[in-house]
N, C-alpha and C positions, 0 to 999 in steps of 0.2 A: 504494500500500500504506500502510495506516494502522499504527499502532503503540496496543496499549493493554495495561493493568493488570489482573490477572485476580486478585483473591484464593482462595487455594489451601492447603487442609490442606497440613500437611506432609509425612500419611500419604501423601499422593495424589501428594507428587513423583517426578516418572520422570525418568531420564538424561537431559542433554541440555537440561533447563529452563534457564532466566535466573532466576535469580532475583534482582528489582531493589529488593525492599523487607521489612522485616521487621516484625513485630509487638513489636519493643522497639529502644532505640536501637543501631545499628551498635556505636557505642564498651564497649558493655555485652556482646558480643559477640567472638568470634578472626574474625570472618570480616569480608573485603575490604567499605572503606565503598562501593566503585565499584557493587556487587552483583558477582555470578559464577554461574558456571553450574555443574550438578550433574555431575559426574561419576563418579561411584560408590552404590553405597548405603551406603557408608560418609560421604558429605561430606551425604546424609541423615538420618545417623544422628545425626550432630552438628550438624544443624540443631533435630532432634526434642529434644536438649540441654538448648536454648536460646530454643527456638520453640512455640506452638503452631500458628501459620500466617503463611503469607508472599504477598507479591505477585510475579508473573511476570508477564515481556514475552509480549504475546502479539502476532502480527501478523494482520490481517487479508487475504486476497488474494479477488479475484474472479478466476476463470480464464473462458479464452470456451469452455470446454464446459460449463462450470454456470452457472447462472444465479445459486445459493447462495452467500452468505460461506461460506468456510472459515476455524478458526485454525489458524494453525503457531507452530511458536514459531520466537521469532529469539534472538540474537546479541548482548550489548553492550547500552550503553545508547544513543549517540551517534548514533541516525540512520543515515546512510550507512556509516555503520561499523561496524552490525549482522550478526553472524558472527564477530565477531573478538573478544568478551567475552572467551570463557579460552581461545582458541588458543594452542597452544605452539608457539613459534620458537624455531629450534634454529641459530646462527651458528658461526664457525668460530672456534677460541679466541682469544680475547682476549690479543695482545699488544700492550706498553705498549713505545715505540720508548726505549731507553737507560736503563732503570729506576735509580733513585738506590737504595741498597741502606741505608736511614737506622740508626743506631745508638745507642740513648739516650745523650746527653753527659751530662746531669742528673740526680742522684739526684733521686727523685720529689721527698721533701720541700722538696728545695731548691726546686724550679720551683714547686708549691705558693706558696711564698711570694714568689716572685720575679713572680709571674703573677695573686696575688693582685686585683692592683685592677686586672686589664685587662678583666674582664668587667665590672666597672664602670661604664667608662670607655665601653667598646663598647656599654652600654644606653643611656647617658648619649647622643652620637652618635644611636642608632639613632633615641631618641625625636626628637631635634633634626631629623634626617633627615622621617620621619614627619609631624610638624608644617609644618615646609616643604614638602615634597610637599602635603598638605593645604592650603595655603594658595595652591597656584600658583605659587611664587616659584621661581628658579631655585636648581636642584639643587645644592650644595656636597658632595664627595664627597673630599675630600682627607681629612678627620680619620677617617671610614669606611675609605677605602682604606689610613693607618696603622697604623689597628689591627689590621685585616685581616694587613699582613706580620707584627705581633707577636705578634698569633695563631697565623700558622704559623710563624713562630718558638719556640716556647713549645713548639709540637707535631711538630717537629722535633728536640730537645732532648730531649723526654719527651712522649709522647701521652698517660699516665695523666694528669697534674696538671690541664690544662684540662678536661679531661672531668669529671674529679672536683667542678673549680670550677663548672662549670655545673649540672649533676646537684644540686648540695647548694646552690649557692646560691638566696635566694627574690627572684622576679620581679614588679614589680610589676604587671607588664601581659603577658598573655599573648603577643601577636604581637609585643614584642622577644625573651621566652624564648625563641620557635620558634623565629625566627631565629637566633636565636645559637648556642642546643643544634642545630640543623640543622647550623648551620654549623660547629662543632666533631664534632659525628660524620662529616662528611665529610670534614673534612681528616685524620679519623684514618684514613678509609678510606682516601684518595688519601695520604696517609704509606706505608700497609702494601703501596698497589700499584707504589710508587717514582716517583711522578710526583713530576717537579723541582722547586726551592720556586716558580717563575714559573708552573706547572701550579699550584700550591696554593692561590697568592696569587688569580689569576683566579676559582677554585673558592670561594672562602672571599669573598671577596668577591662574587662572584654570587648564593652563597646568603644571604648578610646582608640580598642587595639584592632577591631572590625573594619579599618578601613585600609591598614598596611597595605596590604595587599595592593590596591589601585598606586599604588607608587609604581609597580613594574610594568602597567599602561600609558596607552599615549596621550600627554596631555590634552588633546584634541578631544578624541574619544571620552575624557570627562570633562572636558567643557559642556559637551549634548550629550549629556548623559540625559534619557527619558527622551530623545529623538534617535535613537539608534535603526538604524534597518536590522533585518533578522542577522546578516553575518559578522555586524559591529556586536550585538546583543552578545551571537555567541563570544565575539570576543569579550564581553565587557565582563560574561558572567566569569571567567576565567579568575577574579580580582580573589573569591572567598578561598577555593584551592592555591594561589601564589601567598595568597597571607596566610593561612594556616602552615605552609610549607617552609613559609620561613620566618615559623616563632614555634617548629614546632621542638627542637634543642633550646630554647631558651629558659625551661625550670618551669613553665608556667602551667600553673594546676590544672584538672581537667575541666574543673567548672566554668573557667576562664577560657581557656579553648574550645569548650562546648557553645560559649557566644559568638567565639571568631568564625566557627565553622559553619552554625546554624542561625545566623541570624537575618538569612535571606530564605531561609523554608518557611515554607504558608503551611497552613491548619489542612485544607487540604490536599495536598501532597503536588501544590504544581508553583512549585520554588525549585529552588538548587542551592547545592551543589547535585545533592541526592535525592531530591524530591521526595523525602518521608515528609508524616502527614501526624498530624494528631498527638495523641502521647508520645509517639517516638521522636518529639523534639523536647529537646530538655525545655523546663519553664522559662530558666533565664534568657534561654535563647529566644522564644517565645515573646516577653517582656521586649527585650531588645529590637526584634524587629518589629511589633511595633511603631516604638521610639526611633528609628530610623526610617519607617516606610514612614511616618508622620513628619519627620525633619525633612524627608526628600521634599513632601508636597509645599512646605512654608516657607524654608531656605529658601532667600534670593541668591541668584546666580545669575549669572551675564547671555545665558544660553534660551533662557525659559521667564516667562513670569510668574512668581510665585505663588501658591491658593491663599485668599482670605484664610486666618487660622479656623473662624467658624465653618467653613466652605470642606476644608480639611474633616475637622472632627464630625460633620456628618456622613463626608465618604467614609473614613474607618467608621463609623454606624452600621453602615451599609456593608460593611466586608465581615461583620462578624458573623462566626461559624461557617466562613466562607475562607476567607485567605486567613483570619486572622480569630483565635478563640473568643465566643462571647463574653466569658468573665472576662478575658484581662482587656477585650474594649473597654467594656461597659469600666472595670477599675479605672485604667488608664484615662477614660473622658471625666470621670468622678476625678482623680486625682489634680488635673492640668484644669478642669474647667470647662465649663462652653464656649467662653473667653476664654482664650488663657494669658497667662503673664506674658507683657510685654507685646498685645496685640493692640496695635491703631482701630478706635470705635470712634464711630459720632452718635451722641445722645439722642434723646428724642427732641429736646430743647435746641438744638442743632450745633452744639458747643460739641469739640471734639478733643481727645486728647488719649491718652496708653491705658491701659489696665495693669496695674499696680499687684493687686493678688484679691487672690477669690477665696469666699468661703464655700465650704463644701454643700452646707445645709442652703444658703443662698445664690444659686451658682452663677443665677441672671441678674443681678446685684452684683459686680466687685467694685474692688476701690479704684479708680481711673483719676489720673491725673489728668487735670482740665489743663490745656496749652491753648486752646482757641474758644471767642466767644460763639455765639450762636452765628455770629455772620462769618463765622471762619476767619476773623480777623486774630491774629496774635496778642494774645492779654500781657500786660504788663507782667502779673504777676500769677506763676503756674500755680494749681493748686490742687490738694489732693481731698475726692469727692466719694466717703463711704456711702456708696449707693444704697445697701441694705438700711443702714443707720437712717438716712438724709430720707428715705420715703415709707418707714416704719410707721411715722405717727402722721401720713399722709393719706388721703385718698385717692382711688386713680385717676381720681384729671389733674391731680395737681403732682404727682409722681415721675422720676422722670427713670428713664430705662436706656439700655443701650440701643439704639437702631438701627445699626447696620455694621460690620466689622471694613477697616479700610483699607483697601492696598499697601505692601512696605512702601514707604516713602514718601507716603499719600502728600499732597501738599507741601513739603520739605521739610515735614516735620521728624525729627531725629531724636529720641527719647535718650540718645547716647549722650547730650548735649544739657543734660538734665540732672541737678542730684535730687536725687528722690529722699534723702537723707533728711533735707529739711520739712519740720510741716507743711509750711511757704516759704517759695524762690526766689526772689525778684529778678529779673533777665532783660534787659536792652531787647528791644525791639530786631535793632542787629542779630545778636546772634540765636533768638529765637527763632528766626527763620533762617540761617545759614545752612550749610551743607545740604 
């Protein structure tokens, strides 16, 4: 049986297609860069959106009562692992053996500053890391694995403040961002599901160390990464076998290695490197991808436009018990928020400004610092608005809510250029709207 590309109106999709490619970039796009399959006339309706036509797997069969090809359509992208595209698996609930029950120590601002230059410090490493891998030389992983425990130290204390720090601060190179922001939204997720701090540390360091591998690719080929044709794809997936291969003489535990290797397998079985499926991926690894198929979709890059954060955490809604398992979605969006830190909203009031950190119990409520009045003009002086609190003893027309999440960069507004530190900021006109 062959496998080939058939371009196809959009009008003309029926239930049950693959659909493996699209007429604009994935990233520009809500829907899975993997491709997926149709299931409804509504996951139609929303392609016609966005689309005017698309390409579907089509397979080829000869049977020995015809002599004629026939198409069928298949399954996935992966070959032998055609049928399992959008199947849904359904496991028996997810319980985490002894769960730590964590309680912020830290007032946000303080960890803010106390955590200040660890992401720094952690880019600084990553690069050093990267270059040596690149070079062949043997792997030094002791200053990585430090910061890695003060990472989940910091997110143990307080899980807004790192979050916050990564989200706002500016990266110089894309694949230490991913990494890093990967690796802080999963520690805040493996925070919210009670895993220990020796679960976290493993987790948090795994994902720092998940993306080595794309060091021995061509810088091109991760430029457009999520535009790939099928023969870049296979080279691209190449990245989690070149990083496991070469960290796997470096001391580093299994649990740790079990995220560098599986943190690109889905729930059902159409990832790689090996495409298992279900409990046969360890949790952490699980947790992790995730944390990194959700950093893919937010991460700005020079190649793609980035998804609204809200835009994001409704596709992963949408993939669980499909790519991705229902508990640790459902954890994962409880943990990070509907908002989550450090995402650009405008109000219903039409003032706009960051989201600061959410409470769990209020999720559509966080604290957002206001940078613009209702007319989008630049306010003197930023300030920071606990939604929950500020329409508790309100009614709903006087109540005010988030209304819409807004593009990185939306306006030129830069929340890096901001200390959240204070209750109130005062800022020149100048460099509130800079960069």
């Amino acid at each position: 049986m062959g496998v080939q590309q058939k371009k196809i109106a959009v009008h003309d999709l029926e239930v049950g297609m693959f659909v493996s490619d699209l007429d604009r970039p994935w990233h520009q796009t809500p829907f899975p860069i993997q491709g997926f399959h149709i299931r409804s006339q509504d996951d139609v309706r929303a392609l016609a959106s966005h689309c005017k036509w698309v390409m579907v797997d089509v397979a080829e069969v000869r049977t020995t009562e015809e002599s004629t090809v026939k198409s069928q359509l298949v399954f996935g992208r992966n070959g032998k692992r055609r049928g399992q595209g959008r199947e849904v698996l359904q496991l028996p609930p997810l319980s985490i053996r002894e769960p730590v029950n964590y309680e912020s120590e830290t007032p946000f601002k303080k960890e803010v500053k106390t955590s200040r230059r660890l992401l720094a410090d952690a880019e600084i490493a990553l690069h050093r890391l990267f270059e040596t891998v690149q070079r062949g030389e043997a792997v030094e992983l002791k200053p990585i694995a430090e910061l890695t425990s003060k990472m989940v130290s910091s997110v143990v204390r307080q899980p807004d403040a790192l979050l916050w720090l990564s989200r706002t601060r500016q990266h110089d190179d894309y694949l230490y961002r991913h990494a890093l922001n990967a690796s802080v939204w999963a520690l805040v997720c493996g925070r919210h599901l009670g895993l220990n701090e020796g679960l976290l540390n493993h987790l948090g360091l795994g994902c720092l160390l998940s993306q080595v591998g794309k060091s021995a690719l061509p810088r091109d080929l991760l430029r457009r990464e999520g535009q790939l044709n099928a023969e870049e794809f296979a080279q691209y997936r190449e990245y989690v076998a070149k990083g496991s291969a070469m960290l796997a003489d470096s001391g580093l535990s299994r649990a740790v290695l079990s995220v560098v290797q599986g943190h690109r397998e889905r729930h059902n079985g159409s990832g790689f490197p090996e495409g298992i499926r279900g409990d046969r991926i360890p949790l952490l690894a699980k947790v992790a991808g995730i944390a990194e198929f959700f950093e893919s979709l937010i991460g700005p890059r020079e190649s793609a436009l980035p998804m609204t954060p809200d835009k994001a955490v409704s596709l992963l809604y949408e993939m669980r018990n499909i790519e991705f398992q229902e508990d640790l979605v459902e954890s994962f969006i409880q943990a990070i928020g509907i908002y989550p830190t450090g995402s650009l909203v405008e109000l219903t009031d039409g003032q706009r400004g960051v989201v600061v950190s959410h409470s769990p119990e209020r999720r559509l409520w966080p604290r957002v610092m206001v940078m613009t009045d209702s007319n989008q003009l630049p306010m003197k002086t930023a300030k920071i608005v606990d939604l929950a609190k500020f329409n508790e003893s309100r009614d709903a027309s006087e109540s005010v809510a988030i209304r819409e999440c807004l593009p990185h960069g939306a306006e030129g507004l830069d929340p890096s250029q901001y200390d959240v530190t204070g209750a109130e900021s005062r800022w020149s006109l100048g460099r509130l709207v800079s960069g």
